[in-house]
C-alpha positions as CSV (number, residue, x, y, z in Angstrom):
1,X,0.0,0.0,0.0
2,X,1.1,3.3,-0.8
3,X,2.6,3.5,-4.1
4,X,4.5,7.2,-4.1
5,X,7.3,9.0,-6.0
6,X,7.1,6.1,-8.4
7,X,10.7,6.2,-10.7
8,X,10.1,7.9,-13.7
9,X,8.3,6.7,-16.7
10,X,10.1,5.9,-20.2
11,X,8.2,8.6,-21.2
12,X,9.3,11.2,-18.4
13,X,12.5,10.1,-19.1
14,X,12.4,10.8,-22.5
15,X,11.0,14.1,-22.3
16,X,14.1,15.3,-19.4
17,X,16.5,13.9,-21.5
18,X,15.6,15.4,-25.0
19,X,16.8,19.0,-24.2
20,X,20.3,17.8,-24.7
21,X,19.8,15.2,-27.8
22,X,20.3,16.1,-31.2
23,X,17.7,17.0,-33.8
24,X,17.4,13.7,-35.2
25,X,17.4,12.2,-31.7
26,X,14.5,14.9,-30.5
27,X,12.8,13.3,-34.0
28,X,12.7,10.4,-32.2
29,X,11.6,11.7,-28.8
30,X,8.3,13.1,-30.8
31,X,7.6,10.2,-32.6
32,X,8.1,7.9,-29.6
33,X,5.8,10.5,-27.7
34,X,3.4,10.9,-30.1
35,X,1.3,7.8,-29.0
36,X,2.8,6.6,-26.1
37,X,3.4,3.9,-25.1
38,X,2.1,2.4,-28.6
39,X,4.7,3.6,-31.1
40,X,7.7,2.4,-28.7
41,X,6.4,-0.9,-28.9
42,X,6.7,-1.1,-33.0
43,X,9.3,-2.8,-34.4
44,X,12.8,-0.7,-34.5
45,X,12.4,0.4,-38.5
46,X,8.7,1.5,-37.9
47,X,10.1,4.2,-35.1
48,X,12.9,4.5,-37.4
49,X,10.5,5.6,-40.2
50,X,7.7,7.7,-38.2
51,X,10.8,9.9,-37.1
52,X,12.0,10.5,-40.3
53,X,15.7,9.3,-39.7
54,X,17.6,5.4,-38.9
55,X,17.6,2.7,-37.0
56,X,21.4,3.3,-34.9
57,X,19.2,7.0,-33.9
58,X,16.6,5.8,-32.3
59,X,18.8,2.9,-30.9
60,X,21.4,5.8,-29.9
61,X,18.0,7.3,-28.1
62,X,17.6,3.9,-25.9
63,X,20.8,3.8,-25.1
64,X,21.1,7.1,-23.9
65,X,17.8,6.7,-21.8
66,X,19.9,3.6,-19.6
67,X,18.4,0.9,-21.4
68,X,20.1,-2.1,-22.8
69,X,18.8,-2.4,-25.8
70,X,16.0,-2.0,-27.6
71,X,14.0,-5.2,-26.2
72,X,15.0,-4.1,-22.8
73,X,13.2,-1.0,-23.8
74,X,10.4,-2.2,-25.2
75,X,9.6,-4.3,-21.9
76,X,10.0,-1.3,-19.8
77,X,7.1,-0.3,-21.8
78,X,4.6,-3.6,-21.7
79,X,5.4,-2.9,-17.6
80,X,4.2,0.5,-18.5
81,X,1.2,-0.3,-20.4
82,X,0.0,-3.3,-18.0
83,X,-0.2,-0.4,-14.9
84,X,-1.4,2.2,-17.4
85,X,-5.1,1.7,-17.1
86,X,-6.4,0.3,-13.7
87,X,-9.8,0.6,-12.7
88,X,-10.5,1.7,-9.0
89,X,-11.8,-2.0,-8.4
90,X,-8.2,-3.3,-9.1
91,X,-7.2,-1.2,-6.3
92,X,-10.1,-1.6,-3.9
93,X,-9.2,-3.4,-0.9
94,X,-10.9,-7.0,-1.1
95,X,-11.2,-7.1,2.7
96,X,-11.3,-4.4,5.3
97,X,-7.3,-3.4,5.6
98,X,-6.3,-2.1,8.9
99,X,-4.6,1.5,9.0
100,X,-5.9,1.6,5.5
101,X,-6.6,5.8,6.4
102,X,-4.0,6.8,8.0
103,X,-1.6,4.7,5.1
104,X,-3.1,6.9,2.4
105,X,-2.9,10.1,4.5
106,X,0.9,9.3,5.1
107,X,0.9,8.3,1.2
108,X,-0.7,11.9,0.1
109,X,1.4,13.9,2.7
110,X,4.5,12.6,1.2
111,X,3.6,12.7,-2.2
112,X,3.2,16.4,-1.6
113,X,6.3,16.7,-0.9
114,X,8.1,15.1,-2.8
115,X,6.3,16.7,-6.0
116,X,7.1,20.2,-4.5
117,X,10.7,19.0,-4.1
118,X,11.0,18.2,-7.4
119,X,9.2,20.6,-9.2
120,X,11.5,23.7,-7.5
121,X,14.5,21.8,-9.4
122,X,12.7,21.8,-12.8
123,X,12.3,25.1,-14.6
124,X,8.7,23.6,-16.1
125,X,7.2,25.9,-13.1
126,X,8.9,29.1,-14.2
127,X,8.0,28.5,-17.8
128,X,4.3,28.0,-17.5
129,X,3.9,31.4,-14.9
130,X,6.0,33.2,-18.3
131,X,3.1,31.9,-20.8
132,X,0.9,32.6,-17.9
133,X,2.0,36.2,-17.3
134,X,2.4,37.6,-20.3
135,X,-0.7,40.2,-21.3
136,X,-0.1,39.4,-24.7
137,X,-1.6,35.7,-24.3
138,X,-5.3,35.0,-24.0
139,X,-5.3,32.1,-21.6
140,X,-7.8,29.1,-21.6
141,X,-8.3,26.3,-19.0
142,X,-9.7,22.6,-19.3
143,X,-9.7,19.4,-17.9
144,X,-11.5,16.1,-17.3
145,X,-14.2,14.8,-15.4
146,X,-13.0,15.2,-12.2
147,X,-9.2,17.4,-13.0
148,X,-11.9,19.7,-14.1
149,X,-11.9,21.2,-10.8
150,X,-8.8,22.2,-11.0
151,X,-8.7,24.1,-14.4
152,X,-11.5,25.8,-12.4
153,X,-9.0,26.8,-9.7
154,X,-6.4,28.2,-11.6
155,X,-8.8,30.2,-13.7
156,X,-10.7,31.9,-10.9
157,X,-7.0,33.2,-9.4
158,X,-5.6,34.0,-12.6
159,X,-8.9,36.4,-13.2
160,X,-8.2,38.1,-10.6
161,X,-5.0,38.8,-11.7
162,X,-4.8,39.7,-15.2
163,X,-7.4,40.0,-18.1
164,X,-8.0,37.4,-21.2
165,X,-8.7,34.3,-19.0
166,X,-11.1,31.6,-20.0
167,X,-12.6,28.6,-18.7
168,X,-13.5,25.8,-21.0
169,X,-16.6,24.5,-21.4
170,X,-17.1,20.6,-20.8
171,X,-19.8,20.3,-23.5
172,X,-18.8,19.3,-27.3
173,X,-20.6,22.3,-28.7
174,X,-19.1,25.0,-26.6
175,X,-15.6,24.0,-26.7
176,X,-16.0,24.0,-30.7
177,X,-16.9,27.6,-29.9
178,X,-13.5,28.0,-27.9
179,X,-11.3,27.0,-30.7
180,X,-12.7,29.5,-33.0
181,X,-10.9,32.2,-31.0
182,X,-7.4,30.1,-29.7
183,X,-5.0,31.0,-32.1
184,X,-1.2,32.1,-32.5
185,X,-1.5,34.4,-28.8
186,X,-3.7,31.5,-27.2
187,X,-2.0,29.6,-24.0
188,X,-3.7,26.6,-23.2
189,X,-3.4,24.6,-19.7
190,X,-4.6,21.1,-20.0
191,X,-5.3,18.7,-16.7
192,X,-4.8,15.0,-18.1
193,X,-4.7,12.2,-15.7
194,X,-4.4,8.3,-16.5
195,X,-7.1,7.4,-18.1
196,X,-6.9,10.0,-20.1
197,X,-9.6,11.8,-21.7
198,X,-9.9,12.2,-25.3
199,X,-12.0,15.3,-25.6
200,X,-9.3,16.7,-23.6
201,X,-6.5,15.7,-25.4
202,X,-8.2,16.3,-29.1
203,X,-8.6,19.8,-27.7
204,X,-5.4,20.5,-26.7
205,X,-4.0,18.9,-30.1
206,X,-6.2,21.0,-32.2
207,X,-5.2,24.0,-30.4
208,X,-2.0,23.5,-30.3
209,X,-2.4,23.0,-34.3
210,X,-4.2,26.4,-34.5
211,X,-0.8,27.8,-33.1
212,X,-1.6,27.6,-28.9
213,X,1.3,26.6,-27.0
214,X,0.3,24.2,-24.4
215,X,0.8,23.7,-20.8
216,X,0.1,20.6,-19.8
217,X,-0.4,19.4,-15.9
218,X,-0.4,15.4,-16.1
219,X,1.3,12.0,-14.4
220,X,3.7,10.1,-14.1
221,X,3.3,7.9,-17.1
222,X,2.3,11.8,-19.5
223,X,-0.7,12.5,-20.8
224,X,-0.7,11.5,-24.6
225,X,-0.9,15.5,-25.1
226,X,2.9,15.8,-23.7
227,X,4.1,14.9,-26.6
228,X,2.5,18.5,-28.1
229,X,3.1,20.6,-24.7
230,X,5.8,23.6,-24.3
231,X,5.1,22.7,-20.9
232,X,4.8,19.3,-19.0
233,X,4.0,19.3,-15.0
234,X,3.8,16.0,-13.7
235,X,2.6,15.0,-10.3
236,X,1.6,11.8,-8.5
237,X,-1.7,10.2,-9.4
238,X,-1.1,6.9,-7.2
239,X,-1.3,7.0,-3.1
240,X,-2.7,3.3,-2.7
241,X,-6.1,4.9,-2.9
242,X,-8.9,3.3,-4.9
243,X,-9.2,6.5,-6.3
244,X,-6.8,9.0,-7.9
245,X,-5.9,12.2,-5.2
246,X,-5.6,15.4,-6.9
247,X,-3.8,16.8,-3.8
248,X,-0.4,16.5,-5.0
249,X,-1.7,18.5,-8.3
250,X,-3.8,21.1,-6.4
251,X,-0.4,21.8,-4.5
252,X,1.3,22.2,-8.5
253,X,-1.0,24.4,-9.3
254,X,-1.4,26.7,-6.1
255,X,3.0,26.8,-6.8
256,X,2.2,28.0,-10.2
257,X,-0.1,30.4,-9.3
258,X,1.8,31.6,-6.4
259,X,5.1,31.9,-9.3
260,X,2.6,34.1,-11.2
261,X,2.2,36.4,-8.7
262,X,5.6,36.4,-7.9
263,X,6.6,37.0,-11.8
264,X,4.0,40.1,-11.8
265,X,5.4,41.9,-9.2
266,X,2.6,44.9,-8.4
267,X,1.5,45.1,-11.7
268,X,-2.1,43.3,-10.5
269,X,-2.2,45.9,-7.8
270,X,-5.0,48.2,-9.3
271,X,-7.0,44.8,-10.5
272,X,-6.9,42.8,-7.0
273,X,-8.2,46.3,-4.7
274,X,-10.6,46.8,-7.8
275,X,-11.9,43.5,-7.5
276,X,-11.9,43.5,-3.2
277,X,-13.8,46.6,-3.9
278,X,-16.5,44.9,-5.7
279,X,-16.3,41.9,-4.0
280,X,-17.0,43.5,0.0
281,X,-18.9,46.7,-1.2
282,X,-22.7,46.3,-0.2
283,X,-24.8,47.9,-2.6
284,X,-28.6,49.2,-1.5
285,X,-31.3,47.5,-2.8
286,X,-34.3,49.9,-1.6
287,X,-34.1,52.9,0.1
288,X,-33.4,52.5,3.9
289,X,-36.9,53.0,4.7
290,X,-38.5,51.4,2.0
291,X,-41.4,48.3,2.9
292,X,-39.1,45.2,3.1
293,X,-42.6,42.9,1.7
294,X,-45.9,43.5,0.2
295,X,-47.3,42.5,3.3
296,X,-45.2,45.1,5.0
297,X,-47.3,48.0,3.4
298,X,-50.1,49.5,4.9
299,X,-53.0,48.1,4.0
300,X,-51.8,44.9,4.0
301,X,-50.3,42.3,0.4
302,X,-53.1,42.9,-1.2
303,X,-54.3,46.7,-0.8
304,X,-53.0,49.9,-1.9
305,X,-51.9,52.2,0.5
306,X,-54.3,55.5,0.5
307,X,-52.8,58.2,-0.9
């Protein structure tokens, strides 16, 4: 019980590694990311030819990512795919377990930590609050059925912070509508968890198409979307819960957000009082000695009063 900090994915791996390979390598990296885990489990000449360049690359790739060779490769990723997908009953305790609560609370705390850790090393943090901050770029949130929530979060803070940011609609129709004004200027911020959710990731692929650049909050094992991303995030999914925990991401994004703020400096000065202004300013509805009710008038709900 407890599965936390779990070691990186091929695909994690492969995206760290790729900012110091060379262009036919990062050919690779793309290709290989394109649909993970799927396209790394071709044969060698397949990857070869989906990249655009040879077999000795992509096996130059592998080799540099610690593996063997490219069947030792290749079973890192079967391992992958076989934990890629489980439903909440293949984690569901068959039998009451003892200290089942406090292992899971242990499991989240740490995962927290550990994900913070981590993500102060990695620059991905700094490079999502410059998309994020920059008043040129219109900024629209999604996410899934339940990550949802927190596209929701990051949208309501960011508006009150800066104008030009949009929440998603879940429904097929209105996100339609959302793409016909993403373009070149557009920054979108994906959540993705396993299992992934294709409305989410066609959304984020067709933006990205239209010229978006894409910040992409995700796990361990990357959203299929990563492989179209400026930005990856990636925080633990798995606490030995039946259920995934979105605390470790909530935590990402509040540490985004908190970057933001940091990156703007006073510049939302004017826009925050504005909006504290509005927010704790009563506003009369009557006049102070105005009836409160029909039935407050004289003469009663149903009679005018005599004039």
């Amino acid at each position: 019980m407890g599965v936390l900090s779990p070691d990186p994915s091929v695909a994690e791996r492969l995206r760290q590694a790729s900012s110091g390979f060379a262009p036919a390598e990062r050919r690779v990296v793309r290709a290989l990311l394109a649909e993970y885990p799927l396209t790394g489990l071709e044969p060698l000449a397949v990857v070869a030819a989906r990249a655009g360049t040879s077999g000795p690359t992509v096996l130059r790739v592998v080799g540099k990512l610690g593996f063997a060779g490219y069947a030792d490769f290749q079973r890192a990723l079967r391992t992958e795919l076989a934990a890629r997908w489980p439903a909440p009953l293949d984690v569901m305790p068959r039998e009451p377990a003892a200290g089942l609560v406090d292992t899971v609370r242990e499991a989240i705390r740490t995962a927290v930590a550990a994900d913070l850790d981590r993500l102060a090393a990695e620059t991905d943090v700094d490079a999502a609050a410059a998309l994020l901050t920059d008043p040129r770029n219109d900024v629209w949130a999604l996410g899934g059925r339940f990550s949802a929530v927190l596209a929701e979060y990051l949208v309501l803070h960011l508006q009150v912070l800066r104008k030009g940011v949009h929440r998603v609609p879940g429904d097929p129709g209105r996100r339609h509508t959302a793409l016909l004004d993403i373009g070149r200027r557009g920054v979108v911020v994906a959540f993705d968890y396993r299992r992934y959710q294709r409305d989410t990731v066609e959304f984020g692929v067709r933006a990205v198409g239209q010229g978006a650049r894409l910040v992409l909050f995700t796990d361990h094992l990357l959203s299929p979307l990563a492989a179209d991303a400026a930005v990856v995030l990636v925080t633990t999914l798995d606490t030995g819960s039946p259920f995934s925990v979105m605390s470790p991401a909530l935590a990402a994004v509040e540490t985004v957000l908190v970057t933001v703020v940091d990156r703007l400096g006073g510049a939302p000065t004017t826009r925050t009082a504005r909006y504290d202004e509005l927010s704790t300013a009563v506003v009369p509805a009557r006049l102070p000695d105005a009836p409160d009710h029909p039935a407050d008038r004289p003469g009663g709900p149903d009679e005018r009063p005599d004039e």
